[in-house]
N, C-alpha and C positions, 0 to 999 in steps of 0.2 A: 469375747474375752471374759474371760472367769476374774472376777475383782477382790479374790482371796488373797490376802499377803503374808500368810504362814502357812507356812509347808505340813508343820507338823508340833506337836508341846513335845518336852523333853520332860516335865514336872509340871505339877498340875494340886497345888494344896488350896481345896476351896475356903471360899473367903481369907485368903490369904496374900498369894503367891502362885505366879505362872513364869515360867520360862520356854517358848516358843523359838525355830528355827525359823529361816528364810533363806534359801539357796535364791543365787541371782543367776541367771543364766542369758545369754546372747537371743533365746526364742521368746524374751520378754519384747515383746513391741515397744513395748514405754520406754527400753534402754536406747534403742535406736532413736528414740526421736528429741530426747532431752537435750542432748550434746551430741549432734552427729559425730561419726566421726571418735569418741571417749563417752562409750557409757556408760554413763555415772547412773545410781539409783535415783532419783529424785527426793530430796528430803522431806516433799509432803506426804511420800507413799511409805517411807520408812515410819513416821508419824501415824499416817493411817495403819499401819502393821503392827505399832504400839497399842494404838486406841482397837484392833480388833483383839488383840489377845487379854487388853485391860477389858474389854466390854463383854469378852466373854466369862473372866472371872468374875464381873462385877452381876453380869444374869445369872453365874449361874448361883450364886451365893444367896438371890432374892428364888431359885429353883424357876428363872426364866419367865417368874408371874406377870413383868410390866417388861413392856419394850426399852432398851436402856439406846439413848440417844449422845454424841458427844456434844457437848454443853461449851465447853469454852477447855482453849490451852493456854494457861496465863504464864507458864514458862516453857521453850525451848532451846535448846543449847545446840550446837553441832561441831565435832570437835574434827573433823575429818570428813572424805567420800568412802563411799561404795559403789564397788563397778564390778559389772557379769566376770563370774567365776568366784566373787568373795561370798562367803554367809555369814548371814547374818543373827545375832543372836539375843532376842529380848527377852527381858527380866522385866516382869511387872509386879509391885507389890501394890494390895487395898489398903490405902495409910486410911481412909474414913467411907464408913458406908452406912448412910442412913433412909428413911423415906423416899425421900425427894431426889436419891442421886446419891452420887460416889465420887470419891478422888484418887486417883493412882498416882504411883511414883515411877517414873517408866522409862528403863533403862537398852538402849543398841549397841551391841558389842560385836568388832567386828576384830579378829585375831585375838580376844582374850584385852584389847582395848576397848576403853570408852569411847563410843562413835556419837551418840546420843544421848541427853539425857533430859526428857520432857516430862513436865505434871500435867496432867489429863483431866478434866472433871467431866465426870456425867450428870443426864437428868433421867430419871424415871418415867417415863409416860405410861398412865394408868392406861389399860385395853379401851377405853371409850374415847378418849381424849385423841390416843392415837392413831384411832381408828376412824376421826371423824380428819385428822390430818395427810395419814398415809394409805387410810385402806388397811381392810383384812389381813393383805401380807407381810407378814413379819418379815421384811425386808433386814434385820439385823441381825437376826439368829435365824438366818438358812439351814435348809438340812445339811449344804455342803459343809459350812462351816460349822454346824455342832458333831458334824463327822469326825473332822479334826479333835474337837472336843473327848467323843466317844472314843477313840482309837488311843488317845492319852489316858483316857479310865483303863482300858483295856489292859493296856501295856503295866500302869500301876500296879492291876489287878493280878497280874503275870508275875511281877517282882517281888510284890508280897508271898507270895507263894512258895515263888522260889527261893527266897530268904527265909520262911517258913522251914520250908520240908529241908533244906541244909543246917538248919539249927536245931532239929530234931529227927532222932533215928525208932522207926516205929510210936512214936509220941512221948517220947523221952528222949531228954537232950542228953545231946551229943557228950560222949566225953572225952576229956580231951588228954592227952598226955604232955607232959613238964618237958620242958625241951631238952634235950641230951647233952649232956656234956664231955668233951671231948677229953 
């Protein structure tokens, strides 16, 4: 089982602000075994789905230099469930990002409500430090997961573009006519 818990970013403003999808579906194993019988998401994996889209704004902002590790959640809230067929959809902002670690503000929305709403901190582990803890692999930033990452630049890069070339006609803007009146 692949332990990714975003599907895919919707928005992606470094050191900023991420907004990450989650589809819940029946071929989730973990739904099956929480609450037989009522598959509910489990609220530590909606968390961990917070802390991967925070931890990914939060490496990529440092350009992925130090392993970033989650350090402590000294707030979580839950205001409802999540069960196969809902998505789910998180909002993470960087409120503080220094040396040593970061803090997010980290929001699950499930129907345009608040499902969740947890503060995150991370720590930075320098490459030697980490290295002598977890081994060479960067177990935090997989290629699967900065895929995800990638294909949110991509998509960016596509919108630009095409906001671009619809606001100008041969590289001059568009002009526009006064609306008619009847």
């Amino acid at each position: 089982m692949r332990w990714i818990w975003i599907d895919k970013f919707l928005e992606f403003r470094s050191g900023e602000f991420a907004r990450a999808i989650k589809n819940l579906t029946l071929a989730e194993e973990h739904l099956h075994d929480h609450f037989p019988g009522y598959p509910v998401m489990p609220a530590s994996l909606i968390i961990e789905g917070l802390a991967q889209t925070g931890g990914i704004l939060v490496g990529e902002a440092g350009g992925f230099a130090e392993k970033v590790v989650l350090a402590k959640i000294p707030r979580a809230e839950f205001f409802g469930v999540a069960c196969a067929g809902d998505q789910l959809i998180y909002e993470v902002t960087l409120t503080d990002l220094r040396s040593e670690g970061a803090v997010v503000d980290a929001k699950a929305f499930l129907d345009g409500e608040l499902l969740a709403d947890v503060e995150i901190v991370f720590a930075h582990l320098d490459n030697s430090r980490a290295n002598q803890i977890f081994g060479p692999k960067n177990f935090v930033f997989t290629q699967q997961l900065l895929g995800v990452l990638d294909l949110a630049k991509a998509q960016n890069r596509a919108r630009e573009i095409a906001s671009s070339a619809s606001s100008t006609t041969n590289g001059q803007p568009k002009e526009t006519s006064p609306p008619q009146s009847d």
